[in-house]
C-alpha positions as CSV (number, residue, x, y, z in Angstrom):
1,X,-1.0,-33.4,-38.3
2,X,-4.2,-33.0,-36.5
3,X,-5.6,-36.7,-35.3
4,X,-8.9,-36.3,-37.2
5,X,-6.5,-36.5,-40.4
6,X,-4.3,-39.0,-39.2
7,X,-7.8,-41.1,-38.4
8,X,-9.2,-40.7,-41.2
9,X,-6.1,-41.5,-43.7
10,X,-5.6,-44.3,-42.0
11,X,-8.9,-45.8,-42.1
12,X,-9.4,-44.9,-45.7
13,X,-6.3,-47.0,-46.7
14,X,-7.8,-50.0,-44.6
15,X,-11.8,-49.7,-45.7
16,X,-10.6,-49.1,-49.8
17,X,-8.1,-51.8,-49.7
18,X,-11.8,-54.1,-48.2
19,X,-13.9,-52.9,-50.1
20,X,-11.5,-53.1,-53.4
21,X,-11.4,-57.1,-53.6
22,X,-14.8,-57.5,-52.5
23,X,-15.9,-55.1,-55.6
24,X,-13.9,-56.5,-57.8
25,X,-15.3,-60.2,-56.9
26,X,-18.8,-59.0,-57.0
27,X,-17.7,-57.1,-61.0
28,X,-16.3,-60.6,-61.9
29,X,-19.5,-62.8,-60.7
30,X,-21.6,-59.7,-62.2
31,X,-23.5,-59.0,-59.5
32,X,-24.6,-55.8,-59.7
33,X,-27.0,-55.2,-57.2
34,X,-24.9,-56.5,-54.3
35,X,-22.3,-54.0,-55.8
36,X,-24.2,-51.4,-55.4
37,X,-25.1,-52.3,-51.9
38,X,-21.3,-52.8,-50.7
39,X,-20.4,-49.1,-52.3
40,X,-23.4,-47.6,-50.3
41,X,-21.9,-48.8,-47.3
42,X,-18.4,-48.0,-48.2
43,X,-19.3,-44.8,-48.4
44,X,-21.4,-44.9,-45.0
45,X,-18.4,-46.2,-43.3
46,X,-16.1,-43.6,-44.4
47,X,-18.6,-41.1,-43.6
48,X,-18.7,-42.7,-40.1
49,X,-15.0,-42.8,-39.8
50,X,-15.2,-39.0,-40.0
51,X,-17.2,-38.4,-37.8
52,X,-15.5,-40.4,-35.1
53,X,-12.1,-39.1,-36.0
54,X,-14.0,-35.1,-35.3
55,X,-15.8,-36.5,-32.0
56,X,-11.9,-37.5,-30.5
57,X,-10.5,-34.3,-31.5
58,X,-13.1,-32.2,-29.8
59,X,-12.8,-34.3,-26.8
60,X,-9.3,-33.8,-27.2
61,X,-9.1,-29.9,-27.7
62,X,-11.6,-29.7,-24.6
63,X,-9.5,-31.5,-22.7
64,X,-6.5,-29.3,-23.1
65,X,-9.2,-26.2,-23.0
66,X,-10.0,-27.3,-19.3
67,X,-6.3,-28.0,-18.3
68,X,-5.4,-23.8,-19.7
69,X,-9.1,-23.0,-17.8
70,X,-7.7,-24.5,-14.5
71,X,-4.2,-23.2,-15.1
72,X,-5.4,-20.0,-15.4
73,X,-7.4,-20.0,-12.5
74,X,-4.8,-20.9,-10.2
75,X,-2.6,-18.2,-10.7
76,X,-5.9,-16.1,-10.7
77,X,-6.3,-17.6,-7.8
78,X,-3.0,-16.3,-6.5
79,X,-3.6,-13.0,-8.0
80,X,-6.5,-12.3,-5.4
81,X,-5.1,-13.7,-2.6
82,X,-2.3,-11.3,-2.8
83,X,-5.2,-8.5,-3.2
84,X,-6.7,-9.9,0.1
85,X,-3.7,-9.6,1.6
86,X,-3.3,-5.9,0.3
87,X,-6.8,-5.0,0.9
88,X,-6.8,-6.0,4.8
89,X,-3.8,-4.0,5.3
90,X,-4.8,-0.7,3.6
91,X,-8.4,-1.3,5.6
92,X,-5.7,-1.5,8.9
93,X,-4.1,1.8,7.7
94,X,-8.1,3.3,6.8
95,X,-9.2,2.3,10.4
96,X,-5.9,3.8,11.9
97,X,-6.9,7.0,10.1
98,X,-10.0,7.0,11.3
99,X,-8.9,6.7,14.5
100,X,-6.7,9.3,14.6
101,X,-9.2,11.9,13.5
102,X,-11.3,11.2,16.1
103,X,-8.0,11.2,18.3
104,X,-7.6,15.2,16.7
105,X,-10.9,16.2,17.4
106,X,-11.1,14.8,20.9
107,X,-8.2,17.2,21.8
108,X,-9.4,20.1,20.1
109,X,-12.2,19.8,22.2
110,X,-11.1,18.4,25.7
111,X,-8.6,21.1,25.3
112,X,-5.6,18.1,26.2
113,X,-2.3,19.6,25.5
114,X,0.6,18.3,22.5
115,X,1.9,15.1,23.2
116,X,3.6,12.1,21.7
117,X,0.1,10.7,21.3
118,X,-1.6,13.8,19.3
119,X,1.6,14.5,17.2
120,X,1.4,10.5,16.1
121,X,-2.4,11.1,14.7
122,X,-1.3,13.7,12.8
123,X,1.2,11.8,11.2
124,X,-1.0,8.9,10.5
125,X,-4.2,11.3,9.2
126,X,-1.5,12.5,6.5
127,X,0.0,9.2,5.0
128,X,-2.1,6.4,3.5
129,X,-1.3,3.0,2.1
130,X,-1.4,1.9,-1.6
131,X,-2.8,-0.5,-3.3
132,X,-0.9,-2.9,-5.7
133,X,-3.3,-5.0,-7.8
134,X,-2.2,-8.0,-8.7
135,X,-3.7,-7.9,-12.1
136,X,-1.1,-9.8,-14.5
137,X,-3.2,-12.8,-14.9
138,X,-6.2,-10.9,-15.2
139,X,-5.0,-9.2,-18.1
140,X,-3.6,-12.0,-20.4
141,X,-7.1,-13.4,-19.4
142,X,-8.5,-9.7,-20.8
143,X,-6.3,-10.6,-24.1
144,X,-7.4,-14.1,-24.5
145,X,-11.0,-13.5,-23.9
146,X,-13.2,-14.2,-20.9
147,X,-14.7,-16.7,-23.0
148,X,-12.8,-19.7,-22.2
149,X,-14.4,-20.0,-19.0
150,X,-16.6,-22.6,-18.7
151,X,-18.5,-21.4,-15.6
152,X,-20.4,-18.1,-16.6
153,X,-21.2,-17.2,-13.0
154,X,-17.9,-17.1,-12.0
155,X,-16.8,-15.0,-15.4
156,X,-19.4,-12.5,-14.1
157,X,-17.8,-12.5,-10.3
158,X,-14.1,-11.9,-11.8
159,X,-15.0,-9.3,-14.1
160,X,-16.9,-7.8,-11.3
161,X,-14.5,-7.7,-8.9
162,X,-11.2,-6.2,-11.2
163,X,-13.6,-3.6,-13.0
164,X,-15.8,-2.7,-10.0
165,X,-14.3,-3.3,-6.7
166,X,-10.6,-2.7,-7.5
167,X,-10.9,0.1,-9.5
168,X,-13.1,2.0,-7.0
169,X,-10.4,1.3,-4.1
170,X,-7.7,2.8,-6.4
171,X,-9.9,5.8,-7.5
172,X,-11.0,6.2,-4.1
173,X,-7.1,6.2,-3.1
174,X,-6.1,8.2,-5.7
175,X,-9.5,10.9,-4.4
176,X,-7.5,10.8,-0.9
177,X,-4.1,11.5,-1.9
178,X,-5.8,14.7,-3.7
179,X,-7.3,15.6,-0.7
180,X,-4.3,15.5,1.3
181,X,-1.6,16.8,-1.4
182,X,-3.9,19.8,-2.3
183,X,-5.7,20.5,1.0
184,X,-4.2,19.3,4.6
185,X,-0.1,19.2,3.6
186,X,-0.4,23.3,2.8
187,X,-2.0,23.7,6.0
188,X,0.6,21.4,7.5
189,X,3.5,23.6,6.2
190,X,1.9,26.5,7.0
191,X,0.4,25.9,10.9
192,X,3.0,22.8,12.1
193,X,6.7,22.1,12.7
194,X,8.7,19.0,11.9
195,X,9.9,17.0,14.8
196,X,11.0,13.3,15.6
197,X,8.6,11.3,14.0
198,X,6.5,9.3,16.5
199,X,5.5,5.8,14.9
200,X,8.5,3.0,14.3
201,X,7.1,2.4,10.4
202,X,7.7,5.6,9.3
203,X,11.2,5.9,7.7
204,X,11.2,9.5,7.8
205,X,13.5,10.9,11.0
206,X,11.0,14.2,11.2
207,X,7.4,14.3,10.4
208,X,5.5,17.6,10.5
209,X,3.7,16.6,13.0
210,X,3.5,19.6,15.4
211,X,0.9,22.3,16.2
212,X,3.1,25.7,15.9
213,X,0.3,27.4,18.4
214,X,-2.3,24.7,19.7
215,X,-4.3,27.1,21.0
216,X,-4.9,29.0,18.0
217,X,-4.9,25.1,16.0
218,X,-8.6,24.5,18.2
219,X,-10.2,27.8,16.8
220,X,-9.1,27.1,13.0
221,X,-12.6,26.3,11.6
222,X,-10.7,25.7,8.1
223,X,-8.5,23.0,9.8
224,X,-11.3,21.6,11.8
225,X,-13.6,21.2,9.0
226,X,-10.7,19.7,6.8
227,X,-10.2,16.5,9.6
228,X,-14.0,15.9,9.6
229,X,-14.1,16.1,5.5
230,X,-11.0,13.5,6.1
231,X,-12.9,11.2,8.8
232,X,-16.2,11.0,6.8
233,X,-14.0,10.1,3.5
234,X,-12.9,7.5,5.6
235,X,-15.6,6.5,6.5
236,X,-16.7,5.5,3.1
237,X,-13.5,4.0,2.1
238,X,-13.8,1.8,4.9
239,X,-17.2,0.7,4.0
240,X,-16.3,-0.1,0.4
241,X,-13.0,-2.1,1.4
242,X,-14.7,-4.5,4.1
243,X,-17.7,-4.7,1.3
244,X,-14.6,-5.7,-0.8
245,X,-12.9,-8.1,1.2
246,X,-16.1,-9.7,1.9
247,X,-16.7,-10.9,-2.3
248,X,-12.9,-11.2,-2.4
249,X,-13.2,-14.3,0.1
250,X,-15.9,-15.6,-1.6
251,X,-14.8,-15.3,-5.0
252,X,-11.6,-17.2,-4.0
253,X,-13.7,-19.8,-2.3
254,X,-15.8,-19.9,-5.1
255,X,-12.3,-20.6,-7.3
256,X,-11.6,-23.0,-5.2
257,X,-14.5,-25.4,-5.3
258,X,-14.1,-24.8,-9.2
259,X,-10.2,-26.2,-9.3
């Protein structure tokens, strides 16, 4: 039983059993008027009670409204941290990338020879890192309704940040693994060899990761051309994960200062 019921029971027992004798003492000494008076104000007081019985149970339902809201937002809260964490490391993995083109190209065109150094670009400009968003609070939030939330600004930054940011770092991934599936691997198979892979993180015992003729690598405009579409893809990915991380931080801070 809701306490607005339990209320107003309660004090309808006490103010009828009141206002009971003093009617029927006022009936007895026939006074009328003063009857009339008292059952005006019997009524106002139950009408009173009412509304004092509703007042407590919105107080009390916005009370346990605001203990879900900052439930919820802790393990939101949670939720993005672990996306921070994932974030900074696939921007690690972008800038090694990066690097490594640039590595590739520098060789094609100082005309350096294959070593351990060149054959570990290559194996880094064909693997990426993915992202796993933390999303499960997000969701149930989705189901509920974004509407619990008391502070509209910060609706606005959460929606923003799962159905903007997230989703562009896992299109953008998914845009890369394209690339490389469709475009650099059947060059790979086709212009390299597999030997001992080169960087301690890769599980792999082989990578292809070696020019077949290096020589004839430097004058293959389609290759070429393919590590500069990679680099400037890159490029942008990098741009849009830093821009990323930077409303990630503040949208935790501003989660924070909220709890």
């Amino acid at each position: 039983m809701r306490l607005s019921r339990w209320f107003i029971l309660k004090y309808n027992n006490v103010m009828i059993k009141f206002f009971r004798n003093i009617r029927r003492s006022l009936v007895n000494k026939n006074q009328i008027r003063k009857y009339a008076k008292y059952a005006i104000g019997e009524i106002l007081l139950v009408v009173i009670g009412i509304l004092i019985a509703l007042q407590v149970d919105n107080w009390n339902d916005n009370r346990k409204t605001r203990a879900q809201e900052h439930t919820i937002l802790s393990q939101l809260n949670q939720d993005l941290r672990a996306n921070l964490q994932e974030i900074n490391g696939i921007n690690e993995v972008t800038q090694l990338r990066l690097s490594a083109c640039e590595t590739v190209l520098n060789y094609f065109d100082t005309n350096k020879p294959v070593d351990d150094n060149l054959k570990r670009s290559f194996e880094y400009i064909n693997n990426d890192d993915l992202f796993n968003n933390a999303n499960t609070t997000y969701k149930f939030i989705e189901n509920q309704g974004l509407n619990f939330l008391s502070n509209d600004s910060l609706h606005s930054k959460i929606t923003w940040m799962y159905e903007r940011h997230f989703k562009n770092i896992s299109k953008r991934e998914y845009r890369n693994m394209e690339m490389l599936r469709n475009n650099l691997r059947p060059l790979l198979d086709q212009l390299f060899t597999a030997t001992k892979t080169q960087h301690v993180f890769y599980d792999e015992d082989y990578k292809i990761n070696t020019p077949l003729d290096m020589e004839s690598l430097r004058t293959n405009v389609q290759f070429r051309n393919l590590i500069i579409r990679i680099q400037n893809y890159l490029k942008l990915r990098h741009g849009w994960q830093v821009d990323t991380l930077k409303e990630l931080e503040q949208l935790i801070n501003d989660i924070d200062i909220e709890l």
